[in-house]
N, C-alpha and C positions, 0 to 999 in steps of 0.2 A: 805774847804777840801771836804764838800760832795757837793758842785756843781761839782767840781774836778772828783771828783768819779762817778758821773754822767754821765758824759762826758766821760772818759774815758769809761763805762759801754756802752756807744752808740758806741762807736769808736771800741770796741772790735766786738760787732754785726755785725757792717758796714762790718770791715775786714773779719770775720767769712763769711754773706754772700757771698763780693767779691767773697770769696778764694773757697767758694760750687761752684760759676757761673763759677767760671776760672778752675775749676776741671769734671765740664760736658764735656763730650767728643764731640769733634769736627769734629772726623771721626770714619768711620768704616773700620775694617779690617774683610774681608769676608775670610775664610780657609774651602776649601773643598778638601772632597774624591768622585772619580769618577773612577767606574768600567774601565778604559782603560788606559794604560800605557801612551798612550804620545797620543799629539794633542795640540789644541787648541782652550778656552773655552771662548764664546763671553758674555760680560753683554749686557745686552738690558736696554733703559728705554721704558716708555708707553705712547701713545699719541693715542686717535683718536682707541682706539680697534686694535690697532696695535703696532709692538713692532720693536723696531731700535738699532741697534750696537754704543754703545759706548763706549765701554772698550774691550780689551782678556786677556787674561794670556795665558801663558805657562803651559799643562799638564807634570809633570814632577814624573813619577811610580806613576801615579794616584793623584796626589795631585797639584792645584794649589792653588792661593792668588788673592785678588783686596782691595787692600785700593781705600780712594778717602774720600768725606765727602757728605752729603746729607744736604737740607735746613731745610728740615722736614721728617718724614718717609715716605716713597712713595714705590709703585708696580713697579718693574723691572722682567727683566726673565735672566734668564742661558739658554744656549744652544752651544750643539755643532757642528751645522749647521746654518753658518752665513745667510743663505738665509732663517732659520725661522723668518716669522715675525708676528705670530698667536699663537703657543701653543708652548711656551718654559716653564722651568720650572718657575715656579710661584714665588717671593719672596720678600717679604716686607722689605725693606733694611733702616736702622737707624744706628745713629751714637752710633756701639757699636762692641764689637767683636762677632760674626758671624759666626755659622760652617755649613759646607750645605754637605750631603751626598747623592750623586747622584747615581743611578742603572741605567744606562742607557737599560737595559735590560727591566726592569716594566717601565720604565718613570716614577720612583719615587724619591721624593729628600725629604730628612729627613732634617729638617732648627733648630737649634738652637742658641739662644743670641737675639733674636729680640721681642719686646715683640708687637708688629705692626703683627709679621709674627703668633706669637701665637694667635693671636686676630682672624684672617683670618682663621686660623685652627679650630678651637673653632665654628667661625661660619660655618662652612661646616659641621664639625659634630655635630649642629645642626640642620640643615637642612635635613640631612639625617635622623636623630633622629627623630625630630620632623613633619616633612614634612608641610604637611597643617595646620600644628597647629602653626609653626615658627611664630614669627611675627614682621616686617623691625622694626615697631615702638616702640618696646620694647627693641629692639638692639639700637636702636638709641639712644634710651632716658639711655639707661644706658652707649652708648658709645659715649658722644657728640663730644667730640671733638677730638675722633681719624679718621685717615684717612681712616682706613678700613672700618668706616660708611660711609663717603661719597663715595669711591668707591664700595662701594655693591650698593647702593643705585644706581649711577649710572650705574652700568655693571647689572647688576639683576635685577631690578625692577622699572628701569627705560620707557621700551616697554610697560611696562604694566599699569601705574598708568597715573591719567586725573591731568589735567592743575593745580587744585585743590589741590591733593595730594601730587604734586609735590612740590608745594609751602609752605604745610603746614612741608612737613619733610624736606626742606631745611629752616626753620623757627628754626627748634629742634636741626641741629647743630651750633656749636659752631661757632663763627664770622670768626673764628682764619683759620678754610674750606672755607672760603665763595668766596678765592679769587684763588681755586684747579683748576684746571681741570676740574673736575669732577663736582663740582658746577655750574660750566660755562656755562656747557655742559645744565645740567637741567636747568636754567637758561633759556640758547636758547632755550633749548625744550618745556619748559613750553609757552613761548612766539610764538612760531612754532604751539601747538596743536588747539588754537584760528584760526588758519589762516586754517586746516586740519579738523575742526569737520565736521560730520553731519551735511549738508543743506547751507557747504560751498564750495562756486565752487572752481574745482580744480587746484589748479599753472598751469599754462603750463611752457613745456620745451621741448628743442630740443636734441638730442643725434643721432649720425649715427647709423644706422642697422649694421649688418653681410659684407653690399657689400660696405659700406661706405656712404650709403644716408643718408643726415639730413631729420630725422622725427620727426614732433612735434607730441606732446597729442594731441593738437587741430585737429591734421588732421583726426584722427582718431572717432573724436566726433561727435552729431549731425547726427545718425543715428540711434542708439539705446540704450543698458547698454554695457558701456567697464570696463573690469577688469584690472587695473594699479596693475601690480601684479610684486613684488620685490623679487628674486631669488638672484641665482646663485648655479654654478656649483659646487663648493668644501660643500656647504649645504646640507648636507645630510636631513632635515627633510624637504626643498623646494624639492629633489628630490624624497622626499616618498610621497608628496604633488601632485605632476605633472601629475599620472596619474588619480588624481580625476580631476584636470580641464581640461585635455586632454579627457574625457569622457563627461562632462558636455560642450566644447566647440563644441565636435562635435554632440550632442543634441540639442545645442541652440545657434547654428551659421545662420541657417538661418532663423531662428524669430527675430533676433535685438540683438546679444550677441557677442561681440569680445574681445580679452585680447590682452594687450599691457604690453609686458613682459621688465624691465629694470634689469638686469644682473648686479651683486656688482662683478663679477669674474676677476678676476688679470692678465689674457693675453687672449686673446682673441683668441687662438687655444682652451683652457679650455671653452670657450662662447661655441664655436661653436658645440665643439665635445658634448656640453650636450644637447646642441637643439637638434643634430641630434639624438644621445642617447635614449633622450626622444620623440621623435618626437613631437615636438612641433609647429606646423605647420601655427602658429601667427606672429605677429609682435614683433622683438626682437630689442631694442637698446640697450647701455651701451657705459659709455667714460672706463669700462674698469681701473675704478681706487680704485676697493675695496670699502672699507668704507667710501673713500674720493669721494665716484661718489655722482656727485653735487646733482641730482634727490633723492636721498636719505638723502639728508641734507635737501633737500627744506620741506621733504615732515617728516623730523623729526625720518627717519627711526632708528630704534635701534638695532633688533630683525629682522631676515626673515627666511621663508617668512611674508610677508607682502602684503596685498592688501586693495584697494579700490576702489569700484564699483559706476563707474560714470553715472550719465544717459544723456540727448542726449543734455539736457542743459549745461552741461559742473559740474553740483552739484552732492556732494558727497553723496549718499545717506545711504549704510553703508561701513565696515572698518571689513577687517581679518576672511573672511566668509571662512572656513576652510572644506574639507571633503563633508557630506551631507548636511550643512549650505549654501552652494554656490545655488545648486541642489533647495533646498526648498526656496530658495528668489526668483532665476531665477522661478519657476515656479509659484511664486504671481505675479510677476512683468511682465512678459513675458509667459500667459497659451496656 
């Protein structure tokens, strides 16, 4: 009788667990309110710093729905303009129910049910909190295995940390991340900044100009320091950037200094009119395909602007000289 009871003691647990597993929810139901009577409200998911239509509803007196189920929790956006594919509303979606209160007025959405989406929130006001005192590795370490740590990690503070770094905080989460997006990405990038340091010569690559000419890097080398400088036009802090190199190229354009400007901008009217805008009066190419332009994958880009100042041997000698940084190298290197 007490093997009996034993057994049965086990068999009761066994079912108990089952019956937890088969009781976690398998989808989520998202319910929102949105300042506007009627329309139609697109989900996005994320890929690549860019964001794509996968689902809509029906706004119907301000209120639509989206079931559906997720594999894991992950970064999606709301919007009610299918051609956003950059700044929709932000939302950590898991299998739970979900309410999102949108103001399309502020561009602000109020999210509850998700505890992925609170996590996310928590760390921004942190960061606003804390500023320079924040710090990724203490987030990390208390939040190993949520997804919000590997995506800050790589949306945030991925541009900024060396091969090193990289390695060490994708070491701190959890295994269960290791096979995200987002890990992948650092992954590649870590493996990219070896091939990108200081005193290594620079990829070449070809991309058309403005009139449709394939121009390589190379062609442009082998005369003196060129700046491989990574814009574009809807970047507002590459255009607050442009009239410090536009001043510094027309300085030290005929001592041995030229910029070789490759453009991340999405149509190539937008390329053109910021060249002209800014006068920028260098060498522009771009394939014109965002985040996905190849020269900026090659070259590991995360964050722009971005630069790298090549000298005539085709080697990288520094990386993201910024303002009066540019001005003071050129006048060591070139007096």
């Amino acid at each position: 009788m007490k093997k009996l009871s034993i057994v049965s003691f086990f068999l009761v647990l066994l079912l108990t667990s089952a019956c937890k597993k088969a009781s976690a929810p398998q989808t989520y139901t998202l319910n929102g309110e949105v300042n506007v009577e009627s329309g139609i409200i697109y989900l996005q998911d994320f890929h690549n710093k860019m964001f794509a239509v996968i689902d809509s509803a029906v706004i119907t007196n301000g209120t639509f729905t989206f079931t559906g189920g997720v594999e894991r929790p992950d970064l999606f956006g709301l919007t009610l303009d299918r051609e956003e594919t950059f700044s929709p509303y932000y939302i950590f979606l898991e299998n739970s129910d979900i309410h999102v209160k949108i103001d399309e007025e502020s561009h602000k959405a109020e999210i509850t049910g998700s505890s992925a989406n609170d996590l996310y929130v928590s760390f921004q006001q942190a960061v606003r909190t804390e500023r320079e005192n924040f710090r990724i590795d203490s987030f990390i370490a208390a939040h190993p295995a949520s997804i919000v740590s590997a995506y800050i990690l790589y949306r945030e503070y991925s541009y900024r940390l060396s091969k090193e770094e990289i390695d060490n905080y994708v070491k701190q989460l959890d295994p269960s991340l290791h096979n995200t997006q987002y890990v992948e990405v650092l992954n590649e990038l870590s493996a990219l900044l070896e091939n990108i340091a200081i005193g290594k010569p620079a990829p070449d690559f070809s991309l058309p100009n403005p009139e449709g000419e394939v121009i390589s890097l190379s062609d442009r080398l082998g005369k003196g320091y060129v700046l491989l400088d990574f814009w574009a036009s809807w970047c507002g802090p590459c255009r607050r950037e442009n009239p410090h190199i536009v001043k510094i190229y027309n300085e030290y354009k005929d001592k041995g200094f030229d910029v070789f400007s490759v453009s991340l901008d999405k149509t190539k009217e937008a390329w053109i009119k910021g060249i002209e805008d800014d006068n920028l009066t260098w060498t522009h190419v771009s394939d014109v395909l965002f985040w996905n332009s190849a020269p900026a994958k090659q070259y590991g880009i995360r964050a722009i602007p971005a630069n790298f100042l090549i000298d005539k041997d085709g080697i990288i000698v520094a990386k993201n000289l910024r303002g009066e940084d540019l001005g003071k190298t050129l006048a060591e290197l070139l007096p």
